[in-house]
C-alpha positions as CSV (number, residue, x, y, z in Angstrom):
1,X,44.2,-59.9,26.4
2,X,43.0,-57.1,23.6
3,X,43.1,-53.9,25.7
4,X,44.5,-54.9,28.9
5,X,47.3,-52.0,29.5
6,X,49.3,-53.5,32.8
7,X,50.6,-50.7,35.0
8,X,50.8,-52.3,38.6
9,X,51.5,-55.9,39.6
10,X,50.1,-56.6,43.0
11,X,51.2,-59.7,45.6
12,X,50.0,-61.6,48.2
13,X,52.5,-61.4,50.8
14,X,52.8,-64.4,52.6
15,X,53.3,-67.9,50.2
16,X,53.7,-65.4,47.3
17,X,55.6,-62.5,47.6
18,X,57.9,-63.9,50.4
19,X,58.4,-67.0,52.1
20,X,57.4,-66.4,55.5
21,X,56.8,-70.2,56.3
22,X,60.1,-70.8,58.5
23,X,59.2,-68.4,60.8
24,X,56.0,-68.6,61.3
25,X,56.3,-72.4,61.7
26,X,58.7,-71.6,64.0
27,X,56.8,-69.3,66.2
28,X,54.0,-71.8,66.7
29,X,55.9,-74.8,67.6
30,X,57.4,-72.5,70.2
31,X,53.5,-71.6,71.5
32,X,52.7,-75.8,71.0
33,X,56.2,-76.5,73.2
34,X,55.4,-74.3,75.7
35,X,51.6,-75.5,76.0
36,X,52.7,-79.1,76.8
37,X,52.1,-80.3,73.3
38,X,54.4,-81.6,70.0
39,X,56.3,-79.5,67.8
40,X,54.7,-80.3,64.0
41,X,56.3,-80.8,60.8
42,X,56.6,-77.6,58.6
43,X,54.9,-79.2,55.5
44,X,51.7,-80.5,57.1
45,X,50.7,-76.8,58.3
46,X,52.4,-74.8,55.7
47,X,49.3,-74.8,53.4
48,X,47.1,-73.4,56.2
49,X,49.3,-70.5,56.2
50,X,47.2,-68.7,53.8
51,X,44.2,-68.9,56.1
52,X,45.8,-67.4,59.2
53,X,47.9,-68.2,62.5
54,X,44.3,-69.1,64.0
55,X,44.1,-72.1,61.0
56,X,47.6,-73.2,61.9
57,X,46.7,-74.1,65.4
58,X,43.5,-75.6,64.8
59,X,45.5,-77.4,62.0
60,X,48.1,-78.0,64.7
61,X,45.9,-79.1,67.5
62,X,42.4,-80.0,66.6
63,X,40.9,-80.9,69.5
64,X,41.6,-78.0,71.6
65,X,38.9,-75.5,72.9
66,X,38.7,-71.9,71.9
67,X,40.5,-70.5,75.2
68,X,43.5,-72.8,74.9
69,X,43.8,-71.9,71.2
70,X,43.3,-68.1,72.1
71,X,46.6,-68.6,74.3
72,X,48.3,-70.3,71.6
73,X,47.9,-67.5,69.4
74,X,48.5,-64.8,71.6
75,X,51.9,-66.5,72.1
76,X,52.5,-67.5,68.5
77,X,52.0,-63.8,67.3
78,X,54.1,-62.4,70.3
79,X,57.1,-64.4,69.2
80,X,56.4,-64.1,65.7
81,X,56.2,-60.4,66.3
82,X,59.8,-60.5,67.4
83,X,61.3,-63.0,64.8
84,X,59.1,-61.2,62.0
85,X,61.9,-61.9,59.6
86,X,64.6,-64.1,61.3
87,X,64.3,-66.4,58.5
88,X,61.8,-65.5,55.8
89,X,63.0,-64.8,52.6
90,X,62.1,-63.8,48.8
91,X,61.1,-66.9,46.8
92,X,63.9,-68.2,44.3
93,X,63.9,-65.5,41.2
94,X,61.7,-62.9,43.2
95,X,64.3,-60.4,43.6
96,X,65.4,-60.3,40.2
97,X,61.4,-60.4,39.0
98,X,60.6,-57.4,41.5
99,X,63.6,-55.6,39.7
100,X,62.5,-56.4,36.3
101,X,59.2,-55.0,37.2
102,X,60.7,-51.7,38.5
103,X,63.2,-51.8,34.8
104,X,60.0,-51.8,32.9
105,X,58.6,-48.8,34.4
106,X,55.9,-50.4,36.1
107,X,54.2,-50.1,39.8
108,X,54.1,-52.9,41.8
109,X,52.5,-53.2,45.8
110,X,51.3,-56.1,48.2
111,X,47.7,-56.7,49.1
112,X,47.7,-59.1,52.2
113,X,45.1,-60.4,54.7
114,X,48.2,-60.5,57.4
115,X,47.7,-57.5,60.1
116,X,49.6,-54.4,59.7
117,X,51.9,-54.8,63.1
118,X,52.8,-57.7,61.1
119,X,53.1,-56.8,57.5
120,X,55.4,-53.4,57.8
121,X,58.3,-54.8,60.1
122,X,58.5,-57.3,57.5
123,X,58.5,-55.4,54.7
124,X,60.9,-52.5,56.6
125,X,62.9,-55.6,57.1
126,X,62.9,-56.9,53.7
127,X,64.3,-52.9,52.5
128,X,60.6,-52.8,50.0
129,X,58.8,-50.2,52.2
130,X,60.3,-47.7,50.0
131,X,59.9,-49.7,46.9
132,X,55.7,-50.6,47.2
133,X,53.7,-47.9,45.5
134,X,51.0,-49.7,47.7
135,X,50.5,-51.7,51.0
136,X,47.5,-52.8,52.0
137,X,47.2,-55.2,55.2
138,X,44.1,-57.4,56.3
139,X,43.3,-54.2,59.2
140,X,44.2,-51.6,56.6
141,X,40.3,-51.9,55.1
142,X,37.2,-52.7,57.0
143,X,36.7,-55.7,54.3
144,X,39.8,-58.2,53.9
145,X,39.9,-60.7,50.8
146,X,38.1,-61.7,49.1
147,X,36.2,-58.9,49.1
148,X,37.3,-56.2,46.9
149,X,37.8,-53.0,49.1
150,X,41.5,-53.7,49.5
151,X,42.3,-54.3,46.2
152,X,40.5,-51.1,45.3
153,X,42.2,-49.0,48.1
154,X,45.5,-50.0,46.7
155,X,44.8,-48.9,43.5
156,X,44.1,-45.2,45.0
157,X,47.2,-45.7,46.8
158,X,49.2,-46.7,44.0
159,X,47.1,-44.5,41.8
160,X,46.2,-46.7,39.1
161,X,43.3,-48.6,37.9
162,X,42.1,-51.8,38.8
163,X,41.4,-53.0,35.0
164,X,45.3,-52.1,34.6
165,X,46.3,-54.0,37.4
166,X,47.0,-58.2,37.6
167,X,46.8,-60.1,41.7
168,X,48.6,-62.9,41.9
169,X,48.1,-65.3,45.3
170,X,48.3,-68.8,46.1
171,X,45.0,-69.5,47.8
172,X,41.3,-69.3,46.1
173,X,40.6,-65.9,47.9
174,X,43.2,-64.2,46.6
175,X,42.5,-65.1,42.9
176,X,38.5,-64.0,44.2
177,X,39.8,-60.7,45.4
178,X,41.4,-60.3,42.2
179,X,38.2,-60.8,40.0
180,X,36.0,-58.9,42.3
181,X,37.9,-56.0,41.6
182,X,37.9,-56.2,37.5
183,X,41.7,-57.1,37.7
184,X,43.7,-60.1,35.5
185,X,44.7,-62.6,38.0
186,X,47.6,-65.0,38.4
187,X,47.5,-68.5,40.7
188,X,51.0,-68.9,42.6
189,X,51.6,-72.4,42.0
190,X,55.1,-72.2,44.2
191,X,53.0,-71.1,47.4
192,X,51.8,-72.4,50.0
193,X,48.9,-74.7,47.9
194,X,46.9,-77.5,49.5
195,X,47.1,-81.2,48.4
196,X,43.6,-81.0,47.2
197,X,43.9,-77.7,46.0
198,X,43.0,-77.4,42.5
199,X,44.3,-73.9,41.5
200,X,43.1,-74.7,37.5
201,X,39.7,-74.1,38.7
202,X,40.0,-71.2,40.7
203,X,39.8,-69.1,37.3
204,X,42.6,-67.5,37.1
205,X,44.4,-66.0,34.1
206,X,47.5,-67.7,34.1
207,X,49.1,-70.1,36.7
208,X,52.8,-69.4,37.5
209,X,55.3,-72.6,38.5
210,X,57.6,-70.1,40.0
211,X,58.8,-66.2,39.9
212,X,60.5,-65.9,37.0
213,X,57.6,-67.0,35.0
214,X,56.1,-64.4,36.2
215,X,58.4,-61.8,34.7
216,X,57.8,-64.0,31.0
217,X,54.2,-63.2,31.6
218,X,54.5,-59.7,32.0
219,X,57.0,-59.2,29.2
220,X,54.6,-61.0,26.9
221,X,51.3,-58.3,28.5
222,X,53.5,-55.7,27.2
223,X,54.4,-56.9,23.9
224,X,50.5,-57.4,22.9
């Protein structure tokens, strides 16, 4: 990585900056339960997180048409709206990598495809409103990812450059986004990844097992 000077570190939100799994799981076996239908296992819909609360009922109930999936979601995101954080919580060794990040001087911020009513109640919630030098939801833009107009608004946000910047996400768009926009890019193998997911081809930079390999990463960007 001759030349590459890292001054921001940018996150997906859901599946890579924060587990938001248990509740939004939650939330749509609530909408399923109240439709007349099962609740789901967690696991079997936790990959199509990435894609949406729209993927997670069509993963949820297949064979439903669009009206009954449009009431689904209009009660999912209601309830999810008012449980935005009842159980969602940093990944193991993401508070203590966020931290390390701020210790070594650098910017960091969240670039998301989840909607804004969504995305700042949970990170008010979390106490990192205050600590992004960027947020940029899936609204925020009139492009979401993988195109690279939100990656480039939160450099002008953040006020950095997006050659001095470095994505990491757990699903193929995010690690798209990333390239599209002329940053290094980092495959979040502890998110919310699909059995047949193959995150080795997505051509990423570096894949990262968990958080804290995250912060060896960055400490070895600095030292070249």
């Amino acid at each position: 990585m001759t030349g590459f000077k890292l001054d921001c570190v940018l996150f997906d939100l859901d599946g890579t900056l924060v587990d938001t799994a248990p509740d939004l799981v939650a939330c749509l076996n609530q909408a399923l339960l109240e439709h007349g239908y099962a609740a789901i296992p967690a696991a079997g819909v936790k990959p199509c997180i990435s894609m949406g609360a729209l993927a997670m009922i069509k993963h949820a109930v297949p064979n439903s048409d669009p009206g009954e999936q449009n009431q689904l979601l209009e009660y999912m995101l209601d309830c999810y709206q008012s449980n935005i954080a009842a159980h969602s919580r940093f990944f193991d060794g993401m508070g203590e990598t966020l931290e390390t990040i701020e210790s070594l001087g650098l910017k960091w911020g969240v670039v998301t495809n989840k909607r804004e009513r969504f995305t700042l109640p949970l990170l008010e919630a979390l106490n990192l409103s205050d600590r992004a030098a960027c947020v940029i939801s899936g609204d925020t833009t009139a492009n979401s990812k993988p195109h690279p107009e939100p990656m480039l608004a939160a450099c002008r946000q953040a006020g950095v450059k997006p050659e001095n910047c470095v994505y990491i996400g757990d699903a193929p768009h995010d690690i798209a986004a990333g390239k599209n926009a002329n940053m290094k890019t980092l495959a979040a193998l502890y998110g919310y990844i699909k059995d047949n997911d193959r995150p080795e081809n997505w051509g990423a930079d570096a894949l990262i097992e968990e958080p804290r390999q995250l912060q060896q990463w960055i400490k070895a960007t600095l030292c070249h």
